[in-house]
N, C-alpha and C positions, 0 to 999 in steps of 0.2 A: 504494500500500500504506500504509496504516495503522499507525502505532507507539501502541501503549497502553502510556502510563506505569502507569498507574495507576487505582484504582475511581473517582477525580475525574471521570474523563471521563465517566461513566457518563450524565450530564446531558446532554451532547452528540449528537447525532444526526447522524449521517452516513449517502449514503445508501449509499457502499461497505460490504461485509460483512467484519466481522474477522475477520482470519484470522492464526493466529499464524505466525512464522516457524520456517523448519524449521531446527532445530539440531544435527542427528542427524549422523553420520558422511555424507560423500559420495563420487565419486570419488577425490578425491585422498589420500582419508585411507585405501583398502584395504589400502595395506602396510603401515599400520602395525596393520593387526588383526589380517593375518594373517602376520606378521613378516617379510617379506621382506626390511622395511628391515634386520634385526638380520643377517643370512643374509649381505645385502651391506656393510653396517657392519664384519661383523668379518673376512668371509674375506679383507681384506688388498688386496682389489682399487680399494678405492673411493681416488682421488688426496686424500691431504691435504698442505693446508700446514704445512712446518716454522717454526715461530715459532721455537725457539731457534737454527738457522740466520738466518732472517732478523735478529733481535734483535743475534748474533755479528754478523754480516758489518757493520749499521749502528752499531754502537760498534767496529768497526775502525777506517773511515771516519772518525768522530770523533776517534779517537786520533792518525791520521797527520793529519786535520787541524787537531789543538792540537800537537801534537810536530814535523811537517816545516819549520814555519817560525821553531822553535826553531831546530832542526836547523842551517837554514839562514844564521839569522842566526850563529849561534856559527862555524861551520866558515866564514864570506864571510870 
């Protein structure tokens, strides 16, 4: 297949026939034209991840491990 940049090549002769690529909607793009995705997006079923759970739980982590070995040194 063929890529034209540009009217430059026009000089050029090749003996494949151009042919432009298809850029149009294909399989995997149906839901989203005829909304399916929105149907499952919001009725609540589709699994997401919690970032502000994840974000808590690793600035826990962090704290107990700047603070435990305070902790520890002060109470040895």
């Amino acid at each position: 297949m063929t890529v034209r940049i540009s009217d430059e090549d026009d000089d050029i002769v090749d003996d494949e026939e151009w042919e432009e690529p298809d850029l149009g909607p294909d399989e995997r793009d149906l839901d989203l034209l005829d909304g399916t995705w929105e149907q499952e997006y919001y009725s609540g079923r589709m699994n997401t991840r919690d970032w502000n759970g994840i974000i808590t739980g690793v600035a826990l982590v962090v704290l107990i491990a700047i603070l435990l070995p305070m902790f520890l040194v002060l109470f040895n």
